[in-house]
GUKELO-230434 format. One line per 10 residues: number of its first residue (from 1); their letters; for each residue x, y, z of N, C-alpha, C. Coordinates in steps of 0.05 Angstrom, whole numbers, always signed. Layout:
BEGIN
NUM) a) X:Y:Z:X:Y:Z:X:Y:Z ~ ...
# end
This chain:
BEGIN
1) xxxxxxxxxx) +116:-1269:+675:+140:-1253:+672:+136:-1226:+686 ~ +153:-1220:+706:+155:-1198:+719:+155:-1167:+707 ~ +164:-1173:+679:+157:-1156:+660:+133:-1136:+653 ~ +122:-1158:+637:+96:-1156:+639:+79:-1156:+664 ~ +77:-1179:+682:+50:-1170:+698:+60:-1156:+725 ~ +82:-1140:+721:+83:-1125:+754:+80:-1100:+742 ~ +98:-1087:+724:+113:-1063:+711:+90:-1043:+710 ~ +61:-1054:+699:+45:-1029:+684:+19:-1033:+687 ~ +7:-1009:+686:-18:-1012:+683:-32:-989:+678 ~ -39:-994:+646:-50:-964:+633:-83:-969:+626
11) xxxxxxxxxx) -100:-961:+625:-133:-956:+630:-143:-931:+627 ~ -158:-940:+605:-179:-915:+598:-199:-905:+619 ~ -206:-891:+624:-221:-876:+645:-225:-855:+643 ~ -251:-853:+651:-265:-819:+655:-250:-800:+656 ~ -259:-778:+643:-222:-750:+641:-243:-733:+661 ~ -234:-732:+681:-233:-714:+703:-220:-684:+699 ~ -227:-656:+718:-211:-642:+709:-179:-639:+729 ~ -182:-656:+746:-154:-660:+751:-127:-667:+739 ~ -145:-681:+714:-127:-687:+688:-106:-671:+678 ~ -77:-681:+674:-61:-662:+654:-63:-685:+618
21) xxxxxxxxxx) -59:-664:+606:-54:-670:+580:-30:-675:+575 ~ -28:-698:+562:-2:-709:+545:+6:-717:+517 ~ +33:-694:+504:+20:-704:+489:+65:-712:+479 ~ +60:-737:+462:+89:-747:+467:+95:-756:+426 ~ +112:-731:+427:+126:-738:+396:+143:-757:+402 ~ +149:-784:+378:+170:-805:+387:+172:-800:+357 ~ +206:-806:+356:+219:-816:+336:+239:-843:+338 ~ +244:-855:+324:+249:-885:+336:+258:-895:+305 ~ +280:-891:+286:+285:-893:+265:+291:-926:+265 ~ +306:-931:+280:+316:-954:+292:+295:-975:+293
31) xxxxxxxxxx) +267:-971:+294:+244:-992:+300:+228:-987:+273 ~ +229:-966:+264:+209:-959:+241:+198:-989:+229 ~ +171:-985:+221:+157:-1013:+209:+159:-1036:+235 ~ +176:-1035:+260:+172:-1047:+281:+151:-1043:+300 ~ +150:-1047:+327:+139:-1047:+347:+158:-1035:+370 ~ +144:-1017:+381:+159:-1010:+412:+137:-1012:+431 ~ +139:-1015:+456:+117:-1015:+475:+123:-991:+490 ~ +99:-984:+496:+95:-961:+525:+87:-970:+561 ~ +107:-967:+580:+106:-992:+599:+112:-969:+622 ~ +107:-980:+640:+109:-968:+670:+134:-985:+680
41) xxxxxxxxxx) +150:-972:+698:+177:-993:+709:+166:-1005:+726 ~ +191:-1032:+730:+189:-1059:+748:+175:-1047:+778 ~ +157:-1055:+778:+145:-1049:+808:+124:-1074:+819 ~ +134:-1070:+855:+105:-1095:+860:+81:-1085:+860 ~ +63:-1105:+864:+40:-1112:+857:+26:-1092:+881 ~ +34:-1080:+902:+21:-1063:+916:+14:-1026:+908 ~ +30:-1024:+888:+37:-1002:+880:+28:-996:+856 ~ +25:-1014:+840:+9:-1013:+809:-16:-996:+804 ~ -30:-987:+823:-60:-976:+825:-44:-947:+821 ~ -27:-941:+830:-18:-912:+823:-11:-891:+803
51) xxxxxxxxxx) -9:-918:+777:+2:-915:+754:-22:-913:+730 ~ -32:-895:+724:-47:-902:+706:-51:-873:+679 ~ -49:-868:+658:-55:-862:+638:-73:-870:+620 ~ -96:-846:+615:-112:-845:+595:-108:-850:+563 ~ -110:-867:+543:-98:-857:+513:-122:-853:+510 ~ -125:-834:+488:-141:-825:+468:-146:-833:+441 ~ -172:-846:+432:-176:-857:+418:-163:-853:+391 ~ -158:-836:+395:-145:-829:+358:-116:-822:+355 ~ -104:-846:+374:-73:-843:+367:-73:-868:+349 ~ -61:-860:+325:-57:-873:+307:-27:-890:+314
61) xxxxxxxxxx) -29:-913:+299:-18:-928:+303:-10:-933:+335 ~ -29:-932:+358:-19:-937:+374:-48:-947:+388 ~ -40:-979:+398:-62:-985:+410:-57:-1005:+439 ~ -86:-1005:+455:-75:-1022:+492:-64:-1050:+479 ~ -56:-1062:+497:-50:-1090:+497:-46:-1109:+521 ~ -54:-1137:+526:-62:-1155:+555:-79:-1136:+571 ~ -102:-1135:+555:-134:-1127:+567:-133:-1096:+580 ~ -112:-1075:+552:-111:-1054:+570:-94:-1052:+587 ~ -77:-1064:+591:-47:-1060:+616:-23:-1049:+597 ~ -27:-1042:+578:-3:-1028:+562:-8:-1024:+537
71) xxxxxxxxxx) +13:-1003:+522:+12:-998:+497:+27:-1001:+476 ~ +28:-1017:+457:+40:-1023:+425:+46:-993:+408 ~ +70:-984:+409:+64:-966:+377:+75:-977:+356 ~ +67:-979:+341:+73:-990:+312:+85:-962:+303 ~ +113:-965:+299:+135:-944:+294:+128:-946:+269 ~ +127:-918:+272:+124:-899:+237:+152:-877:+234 ~ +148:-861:+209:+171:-844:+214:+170:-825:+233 ~ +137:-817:+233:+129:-796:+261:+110:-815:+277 ~ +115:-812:+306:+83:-820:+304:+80:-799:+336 ~ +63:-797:+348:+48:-785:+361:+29:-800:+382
81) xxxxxxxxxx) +34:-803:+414:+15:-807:+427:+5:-793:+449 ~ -24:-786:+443:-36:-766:+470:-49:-783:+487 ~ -63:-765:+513:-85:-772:+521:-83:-754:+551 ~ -91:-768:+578:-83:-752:+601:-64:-763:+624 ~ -64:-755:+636:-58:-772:+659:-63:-753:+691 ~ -56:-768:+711:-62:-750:+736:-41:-732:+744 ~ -9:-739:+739:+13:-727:+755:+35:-740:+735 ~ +58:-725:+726:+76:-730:+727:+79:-749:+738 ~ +99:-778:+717:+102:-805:+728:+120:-816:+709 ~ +131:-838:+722:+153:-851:+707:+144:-865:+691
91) xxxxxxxxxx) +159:-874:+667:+150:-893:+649:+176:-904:+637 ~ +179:-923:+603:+200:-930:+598:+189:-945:+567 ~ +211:-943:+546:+213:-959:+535:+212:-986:+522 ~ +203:-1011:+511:+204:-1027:+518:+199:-1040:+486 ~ +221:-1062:+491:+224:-1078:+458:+238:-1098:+462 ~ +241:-1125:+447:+249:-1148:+449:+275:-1146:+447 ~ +280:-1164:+458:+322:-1165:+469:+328:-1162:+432 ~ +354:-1155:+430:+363:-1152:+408:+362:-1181:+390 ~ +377:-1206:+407:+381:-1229:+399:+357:-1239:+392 ~ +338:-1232:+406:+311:-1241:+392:+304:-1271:+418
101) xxxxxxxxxx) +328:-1270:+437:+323:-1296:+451:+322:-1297:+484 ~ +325:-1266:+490:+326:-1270:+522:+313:-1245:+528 ~ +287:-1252:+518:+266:-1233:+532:+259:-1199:+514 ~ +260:-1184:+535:+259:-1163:+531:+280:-1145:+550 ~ +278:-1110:+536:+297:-1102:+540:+285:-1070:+545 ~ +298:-1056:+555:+281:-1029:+569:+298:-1005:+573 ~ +290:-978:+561:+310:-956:+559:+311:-950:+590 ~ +322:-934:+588:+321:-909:+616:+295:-912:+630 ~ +299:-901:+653:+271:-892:+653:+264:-858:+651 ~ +236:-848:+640:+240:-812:+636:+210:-819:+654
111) xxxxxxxxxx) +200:-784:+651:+172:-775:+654:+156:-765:+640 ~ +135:-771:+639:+119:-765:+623:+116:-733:+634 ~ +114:-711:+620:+107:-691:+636:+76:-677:+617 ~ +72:-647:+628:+52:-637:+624:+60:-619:+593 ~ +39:-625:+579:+51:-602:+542:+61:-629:+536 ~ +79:-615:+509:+84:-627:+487:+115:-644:+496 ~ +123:-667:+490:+151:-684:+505:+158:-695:+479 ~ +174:-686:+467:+198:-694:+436:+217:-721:+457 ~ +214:-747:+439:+234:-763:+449:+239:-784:+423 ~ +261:-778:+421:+279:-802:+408:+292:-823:+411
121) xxxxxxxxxx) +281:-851:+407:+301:-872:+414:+323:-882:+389 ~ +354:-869:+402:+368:-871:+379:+378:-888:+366 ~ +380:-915:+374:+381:-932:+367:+365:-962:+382 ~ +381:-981:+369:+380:-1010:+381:+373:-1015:+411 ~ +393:-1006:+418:+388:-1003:+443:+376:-993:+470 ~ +357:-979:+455:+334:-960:+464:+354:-933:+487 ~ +366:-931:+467:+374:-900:+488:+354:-872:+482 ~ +344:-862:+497:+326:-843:+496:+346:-813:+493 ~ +339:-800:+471:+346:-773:+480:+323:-756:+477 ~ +324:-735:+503:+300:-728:+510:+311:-685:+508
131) xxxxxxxxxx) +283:-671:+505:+293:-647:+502:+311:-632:+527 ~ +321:-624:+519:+343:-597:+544:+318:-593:+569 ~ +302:-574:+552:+273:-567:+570:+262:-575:+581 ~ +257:-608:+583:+243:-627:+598:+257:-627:+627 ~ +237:-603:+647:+240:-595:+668:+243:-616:+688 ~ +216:-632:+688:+220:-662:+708:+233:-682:+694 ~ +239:-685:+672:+262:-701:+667:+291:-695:+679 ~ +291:-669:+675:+318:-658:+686:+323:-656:+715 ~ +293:-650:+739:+297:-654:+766:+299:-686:+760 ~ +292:-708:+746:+301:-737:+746:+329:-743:+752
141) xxxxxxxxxx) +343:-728:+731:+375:-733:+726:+386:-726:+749 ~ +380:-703:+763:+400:-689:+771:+395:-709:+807 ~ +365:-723:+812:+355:-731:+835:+374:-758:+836 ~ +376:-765:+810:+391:-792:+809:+423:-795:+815 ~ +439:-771:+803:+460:-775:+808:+468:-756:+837 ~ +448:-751:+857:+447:-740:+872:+453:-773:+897 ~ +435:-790:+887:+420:-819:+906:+446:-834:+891 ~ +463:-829:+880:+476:-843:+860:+496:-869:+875 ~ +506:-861:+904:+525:-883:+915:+505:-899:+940 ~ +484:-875:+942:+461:-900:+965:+455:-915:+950
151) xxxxxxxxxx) +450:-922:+913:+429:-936:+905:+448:-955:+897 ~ +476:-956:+894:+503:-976:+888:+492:-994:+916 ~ +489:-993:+941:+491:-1003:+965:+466:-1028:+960 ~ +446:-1013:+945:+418:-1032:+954:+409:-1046:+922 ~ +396:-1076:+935:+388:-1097:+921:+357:-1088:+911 ~ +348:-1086:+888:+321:-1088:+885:+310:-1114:+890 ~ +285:-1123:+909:+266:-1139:+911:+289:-1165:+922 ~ +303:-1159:+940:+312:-1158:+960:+320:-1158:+988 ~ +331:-1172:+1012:+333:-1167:+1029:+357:-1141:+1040 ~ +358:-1116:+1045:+378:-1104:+1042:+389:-1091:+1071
161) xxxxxxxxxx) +408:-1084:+1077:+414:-1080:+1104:+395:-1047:+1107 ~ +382:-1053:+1132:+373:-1032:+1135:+376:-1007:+1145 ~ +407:-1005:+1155:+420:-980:+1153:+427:-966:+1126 ~ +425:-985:+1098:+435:-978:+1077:+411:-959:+1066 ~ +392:-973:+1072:+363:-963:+1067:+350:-934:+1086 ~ +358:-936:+1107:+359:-907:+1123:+376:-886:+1111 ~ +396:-893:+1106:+413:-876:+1099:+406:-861:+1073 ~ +390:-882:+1043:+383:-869:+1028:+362:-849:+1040 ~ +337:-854:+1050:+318:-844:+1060:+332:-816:+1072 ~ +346:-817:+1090:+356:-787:+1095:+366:-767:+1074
171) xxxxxxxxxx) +382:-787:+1052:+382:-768:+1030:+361:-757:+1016 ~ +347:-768:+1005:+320:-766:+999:+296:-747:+1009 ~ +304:-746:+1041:+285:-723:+1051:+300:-693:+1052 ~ +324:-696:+1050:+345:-671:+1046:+331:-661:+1013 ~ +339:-685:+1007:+332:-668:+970:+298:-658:+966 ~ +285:-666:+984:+258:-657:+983:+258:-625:+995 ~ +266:-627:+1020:+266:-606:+1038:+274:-581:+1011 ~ +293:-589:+992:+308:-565:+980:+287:-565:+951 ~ +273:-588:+944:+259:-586:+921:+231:-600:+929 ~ +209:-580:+942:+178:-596:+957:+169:-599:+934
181) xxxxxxxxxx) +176:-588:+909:+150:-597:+883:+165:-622:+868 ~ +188:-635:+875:+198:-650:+857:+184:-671:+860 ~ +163:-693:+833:+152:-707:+830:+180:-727:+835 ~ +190:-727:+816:+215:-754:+812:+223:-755:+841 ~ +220:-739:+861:+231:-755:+884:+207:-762:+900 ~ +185:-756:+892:+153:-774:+904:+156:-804:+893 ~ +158:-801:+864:+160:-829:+855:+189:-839:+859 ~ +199:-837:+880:+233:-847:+889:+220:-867:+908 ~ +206:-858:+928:+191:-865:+951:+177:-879:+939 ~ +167:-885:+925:+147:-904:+914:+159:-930:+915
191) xxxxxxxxxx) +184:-911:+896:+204:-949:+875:+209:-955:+900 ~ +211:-942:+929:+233:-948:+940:+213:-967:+961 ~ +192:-961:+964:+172:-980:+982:+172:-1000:+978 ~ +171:-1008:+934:+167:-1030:+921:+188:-1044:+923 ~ +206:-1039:+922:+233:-1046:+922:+249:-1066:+949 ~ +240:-1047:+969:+263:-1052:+992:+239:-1052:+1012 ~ +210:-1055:+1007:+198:-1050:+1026:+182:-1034:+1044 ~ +174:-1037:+1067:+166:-1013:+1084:+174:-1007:+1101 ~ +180:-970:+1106:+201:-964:+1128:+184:-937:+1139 ~ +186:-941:+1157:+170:-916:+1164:+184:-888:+1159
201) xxxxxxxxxx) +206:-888:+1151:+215:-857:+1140:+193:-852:+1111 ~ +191:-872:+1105:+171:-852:+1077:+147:-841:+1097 ~ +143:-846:+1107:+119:-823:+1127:+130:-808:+1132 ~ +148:-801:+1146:+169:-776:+1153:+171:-762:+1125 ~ +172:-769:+1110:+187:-755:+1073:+156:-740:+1056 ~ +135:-757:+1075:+115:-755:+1056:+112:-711:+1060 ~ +110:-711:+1087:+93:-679:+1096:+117:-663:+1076 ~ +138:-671:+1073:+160:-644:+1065:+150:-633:+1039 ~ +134:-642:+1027:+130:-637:+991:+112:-618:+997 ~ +108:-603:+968:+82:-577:+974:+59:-591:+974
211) xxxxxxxxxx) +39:-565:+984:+8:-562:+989:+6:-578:+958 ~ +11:-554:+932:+2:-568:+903:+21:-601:+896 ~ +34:-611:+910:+36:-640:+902:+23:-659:+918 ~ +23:-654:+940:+2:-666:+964:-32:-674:+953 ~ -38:-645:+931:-63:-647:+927:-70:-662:+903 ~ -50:-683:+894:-49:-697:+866:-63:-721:+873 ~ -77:-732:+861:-86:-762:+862:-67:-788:+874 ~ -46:-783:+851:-22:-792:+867:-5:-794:+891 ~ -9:-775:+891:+6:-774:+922:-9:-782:+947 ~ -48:-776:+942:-58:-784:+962:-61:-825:+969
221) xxxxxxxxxx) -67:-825:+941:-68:-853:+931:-38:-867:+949 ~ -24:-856:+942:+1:-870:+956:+9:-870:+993 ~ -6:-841:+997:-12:-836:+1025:-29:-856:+1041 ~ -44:-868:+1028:-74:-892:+1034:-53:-918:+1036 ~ -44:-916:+1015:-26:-944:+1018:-12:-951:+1046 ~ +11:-925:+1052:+24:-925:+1069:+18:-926:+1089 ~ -6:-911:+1098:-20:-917:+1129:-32:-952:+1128 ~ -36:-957:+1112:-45:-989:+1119:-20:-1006:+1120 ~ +2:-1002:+1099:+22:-1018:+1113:+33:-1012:+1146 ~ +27:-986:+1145:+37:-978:+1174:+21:-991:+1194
231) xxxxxxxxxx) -5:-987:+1187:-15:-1001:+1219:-29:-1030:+1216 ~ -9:-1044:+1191:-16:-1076:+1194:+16:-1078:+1192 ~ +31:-1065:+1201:+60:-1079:+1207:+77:-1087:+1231 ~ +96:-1090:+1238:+107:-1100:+1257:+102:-1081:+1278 ~ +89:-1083:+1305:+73:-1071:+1331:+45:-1058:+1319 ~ +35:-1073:+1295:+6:-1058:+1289:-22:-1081:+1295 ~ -39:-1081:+1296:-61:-1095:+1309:-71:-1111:+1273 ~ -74:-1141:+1281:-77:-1151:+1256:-114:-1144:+1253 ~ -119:-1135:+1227:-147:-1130:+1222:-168:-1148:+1223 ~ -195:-1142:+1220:-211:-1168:+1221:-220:-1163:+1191
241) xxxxxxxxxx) -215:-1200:+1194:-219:-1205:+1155:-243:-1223:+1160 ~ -259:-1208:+1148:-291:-1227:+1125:-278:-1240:+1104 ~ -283:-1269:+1106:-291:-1288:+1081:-319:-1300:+1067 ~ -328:-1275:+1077:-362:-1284:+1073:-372:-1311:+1088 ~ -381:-1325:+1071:-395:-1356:+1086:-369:-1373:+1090 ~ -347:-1372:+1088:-325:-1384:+1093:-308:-1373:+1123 ~ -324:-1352:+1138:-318:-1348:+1165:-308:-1326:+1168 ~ -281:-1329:+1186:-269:-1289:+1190:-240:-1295:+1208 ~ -234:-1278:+1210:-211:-1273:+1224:-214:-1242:+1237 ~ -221:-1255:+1271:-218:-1229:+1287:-207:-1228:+1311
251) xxxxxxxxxx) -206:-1217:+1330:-180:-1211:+1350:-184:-1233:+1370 ~ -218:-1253:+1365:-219:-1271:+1382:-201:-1295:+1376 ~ -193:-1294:+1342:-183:-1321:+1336:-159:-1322:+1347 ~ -141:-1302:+1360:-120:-1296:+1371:-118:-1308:+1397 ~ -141:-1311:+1404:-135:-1301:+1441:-132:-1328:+1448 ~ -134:-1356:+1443:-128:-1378:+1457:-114:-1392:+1445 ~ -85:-1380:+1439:-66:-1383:+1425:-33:-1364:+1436 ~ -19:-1379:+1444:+9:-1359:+1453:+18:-1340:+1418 ~ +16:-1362:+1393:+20:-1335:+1372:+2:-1357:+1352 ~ -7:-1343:+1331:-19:-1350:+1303:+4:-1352:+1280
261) xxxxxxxxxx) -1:-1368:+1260:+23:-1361:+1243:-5:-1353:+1210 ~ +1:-1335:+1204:-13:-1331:+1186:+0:-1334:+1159 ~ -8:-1346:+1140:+8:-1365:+1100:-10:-1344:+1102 ~ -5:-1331:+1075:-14:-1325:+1049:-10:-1330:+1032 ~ -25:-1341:+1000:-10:-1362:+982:-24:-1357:+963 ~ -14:-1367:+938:-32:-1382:+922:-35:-1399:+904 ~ -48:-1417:+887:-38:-1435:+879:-25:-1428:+854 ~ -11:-1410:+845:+7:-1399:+828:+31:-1392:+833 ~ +29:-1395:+858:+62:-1395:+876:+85:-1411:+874 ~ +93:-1417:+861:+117:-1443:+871:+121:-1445:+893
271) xxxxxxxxxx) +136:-1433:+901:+152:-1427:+925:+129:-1434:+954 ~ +109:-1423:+944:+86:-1426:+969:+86:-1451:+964 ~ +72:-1469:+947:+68:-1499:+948:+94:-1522:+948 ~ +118:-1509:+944:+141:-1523:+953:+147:-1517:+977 ~ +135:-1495:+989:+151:-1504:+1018:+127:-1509:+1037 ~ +101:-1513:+1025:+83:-1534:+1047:+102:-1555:+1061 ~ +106:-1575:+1054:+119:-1593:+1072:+131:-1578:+1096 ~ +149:-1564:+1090:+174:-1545:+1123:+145:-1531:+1137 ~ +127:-1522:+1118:+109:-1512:+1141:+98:-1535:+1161 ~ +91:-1549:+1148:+70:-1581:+1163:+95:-1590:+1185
281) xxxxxxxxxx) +112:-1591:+1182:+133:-1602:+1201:+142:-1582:+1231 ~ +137:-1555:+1215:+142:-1530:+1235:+117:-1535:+1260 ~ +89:-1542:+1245:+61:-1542:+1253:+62:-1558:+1269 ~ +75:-1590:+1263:+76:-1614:+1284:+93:-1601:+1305 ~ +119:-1587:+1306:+125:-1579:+1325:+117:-1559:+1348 ~ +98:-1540:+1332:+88:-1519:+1346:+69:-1520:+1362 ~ +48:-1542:+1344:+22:-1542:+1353:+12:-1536:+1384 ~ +31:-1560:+1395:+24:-1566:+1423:+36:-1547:+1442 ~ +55:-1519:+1435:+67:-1506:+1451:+45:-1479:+1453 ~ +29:-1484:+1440:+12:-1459:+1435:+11:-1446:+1414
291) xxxxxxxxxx) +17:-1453:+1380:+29:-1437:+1357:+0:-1449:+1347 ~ -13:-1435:+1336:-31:-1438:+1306:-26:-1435:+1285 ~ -31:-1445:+1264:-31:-1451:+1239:-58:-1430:+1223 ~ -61:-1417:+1202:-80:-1407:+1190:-73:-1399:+1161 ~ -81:-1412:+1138:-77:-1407:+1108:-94:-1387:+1104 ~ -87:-1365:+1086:-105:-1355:+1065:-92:-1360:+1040 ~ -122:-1364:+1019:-107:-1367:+993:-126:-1347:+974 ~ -112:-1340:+958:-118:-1313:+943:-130:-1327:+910 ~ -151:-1344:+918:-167:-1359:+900:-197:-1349:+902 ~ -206:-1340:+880:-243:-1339:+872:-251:-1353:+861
301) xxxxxxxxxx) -239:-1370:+840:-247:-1386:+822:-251:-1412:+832 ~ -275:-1427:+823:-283:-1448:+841:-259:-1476:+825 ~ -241:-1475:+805:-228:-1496:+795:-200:-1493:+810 ~ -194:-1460:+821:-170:-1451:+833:-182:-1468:+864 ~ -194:-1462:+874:-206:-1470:+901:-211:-1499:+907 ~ -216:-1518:+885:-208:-1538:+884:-172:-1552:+884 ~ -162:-1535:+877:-141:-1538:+861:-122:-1537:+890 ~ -130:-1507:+907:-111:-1508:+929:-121:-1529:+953 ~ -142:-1541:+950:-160:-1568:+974:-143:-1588:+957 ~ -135:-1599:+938:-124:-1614:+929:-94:-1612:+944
311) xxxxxxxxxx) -75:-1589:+940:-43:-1590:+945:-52:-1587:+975 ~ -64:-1583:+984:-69:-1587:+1026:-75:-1613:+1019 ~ -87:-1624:+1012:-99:-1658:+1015:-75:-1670:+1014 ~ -58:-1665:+996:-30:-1680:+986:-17:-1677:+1005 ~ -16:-1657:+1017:+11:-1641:+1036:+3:-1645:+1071 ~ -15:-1665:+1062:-24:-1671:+1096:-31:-1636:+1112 ~ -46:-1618:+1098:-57:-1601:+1121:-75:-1601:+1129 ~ -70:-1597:+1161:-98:-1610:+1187:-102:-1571:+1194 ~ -87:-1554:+1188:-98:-1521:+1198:-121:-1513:+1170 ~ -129:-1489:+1182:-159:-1488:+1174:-141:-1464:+1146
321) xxxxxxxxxx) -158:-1468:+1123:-151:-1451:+1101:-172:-1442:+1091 ~ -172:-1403:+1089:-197:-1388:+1078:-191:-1378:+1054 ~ -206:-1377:+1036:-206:-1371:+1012:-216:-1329:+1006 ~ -200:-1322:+993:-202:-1287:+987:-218:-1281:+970 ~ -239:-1285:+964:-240:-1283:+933:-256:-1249:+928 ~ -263:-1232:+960:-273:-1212:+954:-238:-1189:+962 ~ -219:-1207:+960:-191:-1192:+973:-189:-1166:+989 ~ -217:-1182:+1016:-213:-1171:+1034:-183:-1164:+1050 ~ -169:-1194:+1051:-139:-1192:+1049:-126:-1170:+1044 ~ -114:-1179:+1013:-102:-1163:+1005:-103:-1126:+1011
331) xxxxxxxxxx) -131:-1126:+1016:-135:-1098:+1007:-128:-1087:+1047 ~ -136:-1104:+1068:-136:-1086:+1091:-98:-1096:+1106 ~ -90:-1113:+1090:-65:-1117:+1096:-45:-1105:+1068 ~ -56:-1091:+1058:-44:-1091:+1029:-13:-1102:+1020 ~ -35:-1132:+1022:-7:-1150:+1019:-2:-1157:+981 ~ +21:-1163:+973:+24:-1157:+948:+45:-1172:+944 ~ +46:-1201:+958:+66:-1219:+944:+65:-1246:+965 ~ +64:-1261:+947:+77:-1293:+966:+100:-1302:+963 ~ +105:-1330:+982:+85:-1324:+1001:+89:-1308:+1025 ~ +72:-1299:+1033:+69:-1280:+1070:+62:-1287:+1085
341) xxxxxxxxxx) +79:-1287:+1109:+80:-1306:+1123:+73:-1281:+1156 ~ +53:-1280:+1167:+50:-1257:+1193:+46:-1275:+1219 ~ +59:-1265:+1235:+61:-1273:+1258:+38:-1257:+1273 ~ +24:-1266:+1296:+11:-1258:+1314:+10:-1256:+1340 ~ +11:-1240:+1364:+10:-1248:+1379:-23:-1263:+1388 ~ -22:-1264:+1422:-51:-1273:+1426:-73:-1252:+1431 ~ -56:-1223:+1427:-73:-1196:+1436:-89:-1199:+1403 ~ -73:-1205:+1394:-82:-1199:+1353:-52:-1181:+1348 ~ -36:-1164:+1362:-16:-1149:+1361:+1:-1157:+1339 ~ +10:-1154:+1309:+31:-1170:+1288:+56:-1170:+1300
351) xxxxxxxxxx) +74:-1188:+1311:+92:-1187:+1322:+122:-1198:+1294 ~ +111:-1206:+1272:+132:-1212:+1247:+114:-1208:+1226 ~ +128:-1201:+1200:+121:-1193:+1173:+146:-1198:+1149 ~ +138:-1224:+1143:+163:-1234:+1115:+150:-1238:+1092 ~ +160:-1224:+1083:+148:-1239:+1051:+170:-1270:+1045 ~ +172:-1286:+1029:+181:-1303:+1015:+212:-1307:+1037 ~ +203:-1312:+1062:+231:-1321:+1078:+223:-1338:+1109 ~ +213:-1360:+1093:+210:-1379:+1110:+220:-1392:+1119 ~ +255:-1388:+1121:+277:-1406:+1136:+279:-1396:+1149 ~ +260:-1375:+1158:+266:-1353:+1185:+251:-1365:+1204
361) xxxxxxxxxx) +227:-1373:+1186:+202:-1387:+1203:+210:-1393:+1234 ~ +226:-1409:+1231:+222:-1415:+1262:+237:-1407:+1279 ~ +263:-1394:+1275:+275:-1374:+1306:+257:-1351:+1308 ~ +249:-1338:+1290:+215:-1327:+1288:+204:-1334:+1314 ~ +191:-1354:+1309:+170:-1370:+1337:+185:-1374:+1359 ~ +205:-1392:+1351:+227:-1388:+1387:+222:-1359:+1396 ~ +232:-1341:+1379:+239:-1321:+1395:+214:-1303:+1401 ~ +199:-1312:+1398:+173:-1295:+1414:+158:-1319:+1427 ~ +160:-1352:+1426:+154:-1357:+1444:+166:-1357:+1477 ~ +194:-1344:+1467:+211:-1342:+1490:+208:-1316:+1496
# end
């Protein structure tokens, strides 16, 4: 569930003094003797490393949950949770659909800020009311209904027209230019990477913020990200990947080849192992024009690794498939979803970059074999 394993990721860790203190009164009359969760919003899997809060052992009634990726409070009439964190960051609400039958269900989103944060969920429906004073809550509100008719235009996790998406982006660096310390529009750029992708205006958006937000964990953390999507993206040089004793991928595997098609997968994919077949058929056609074939699969486990030699055995694949298990991958392509599908030229140069849109697959290859 996208819920759970994209949204959050909270971990205890060493308190640094870069640390701010948090500390968060909840009232929640509405749940009392219930359960509410403490959750990070819907985000991909590339972006999750950015999100992280300290709790402190002695918040009562409030403890981690799925190995440490989130937090349970067992609603009292007061209850109280501290601990640290690095920067101002979004977070949200989180409790089972009312009906009890279609999942779960999620307030607003607010920020956690620095000092003491009074929040009430007033009812059922997890509406948050939060204090007057809550300064970055309030640059939140005002950032939002600022982005309020760009963000009507665009699809989350999504293909979205990419003028719609420039266009936010220009708003976005206007509202920075006028507010360089506003966190809520750092973490805009964030949702908005996760969301809709990578565009090279968030590099343009990044320099406008101050010296003191620049120097946050966060912001640099997210700065690291962005230069590697940038120079493993469309006109960027594909990297060389170690698979340990399972071989490599380097600018030689390119060169006696007009393009490479590079899968990323895994055997948890649907979508990746349902559309093996259109790949194998694309492969019979390509082969002989000069197109390569190359799997990675994002398997360590030696029953997973069996498991994906099994669906190639089934699926008739004759191209060669390397296994990640030290996610050399992931980490120098910081790729963060299947399946991914990269095009190559024969320099190594990435000449295409899709996530999950393999009906593109092949005017793709026409049009750069042409």
């Amino acid at each position: 569930m996208r819920v759970i394993s994209q949204i959050l990721l909270l971990f205890a860790g060493s308190f640094v003094f870069s640390q701010k203190q948090i500390h968060i009164e909840l009232k929640a009359p509405s749940f009392e003797n219930d359960s509410l969760f403490l959750v990070f919003p819907t985000v991909s899997k590339s972006v999750t490393s950015l999100f992280a809060m300290n709790l402190k052992g002695n918040n009562k009634n409030v403890r981690s949950f799925a190995n440490s990726k989130g937090a349970v409070i067992s609603v009292q009439s007061q209850n109280t949770i501290s601990g640290t964190f690095q920067c101002p960051m979004p977070m949200m609400m989180m409790a089972p659909s009312k009906d009890g039958q279609n999942g779960f269900q999620n307030s607003k989103v607010f920020f956690i800020e620095n000092g003491i944060l009074k929040i009430e969920v007033s009812d059922k429906d997890l509406t948050l009311v939060l204090p007057p004073d809550a300064i970055i809550n309030k640059d939140y509100k005002r950032l939002k209904e600022y982005l309020h008719q760009a963000d009507e235009k665009l699809k989350p996790f999504e293909k979205n027209n990419p003028e719609d998406v420039k266009n936010k982006e220009k708003l976005l660096q206007t509202y920075i230019k006028n507010n360089p310390e506003s966190y809520p529009a750092f973490w805009e750029i964030v949702d908005d990477f996760s969301k809709y992708g990578f565009h090279k205006d968030y590099l343009s958006a990044l320099p406008l913020f101050s010296k003191k937000l620049k120097t946050s964990s966060c912001f640099k953390d997210f700065e690291k990200i962005l230069y590697i999507e940038n120079s493993t993206n469309v006109g960027g040089n594909f990297p060389e990947i170690d698979f340990g004793t399972e071989g490599n991928i380097t600018k030689a595997t390119f060169s006696d080849h007009k393009l490479t098609l590079i899968d990323y997968w895994s055997t948890t994919c649907k979508p990746c192992i349902e559309g093996l077949p259109e790949l194998v058929k694309l492969y019979g056609k390509y082969k002989d024009k000069g197109v390569n074939f190359i799997s990675v699969a994002d398997e360590k486990t030696q029953p997973r690794m069996e498991l994906a030699n099994k669906i190639f055995r089934k699926n008739n694949v004759s191209w060669k498939n390397y296994f990640d298990p030290a996610k050399e991958f992931s980490k120098k392509l910081n790729a963060a979803g299947y399946p991914l599908y990269i095009l190559v030229d024969g320099n190594g140069k990435i000449v295409s970059r899709e996530v999950d849109r393999q009906e593109t697959l092949e005017s793709v290859i026409e049009k750069h074999l042409n």
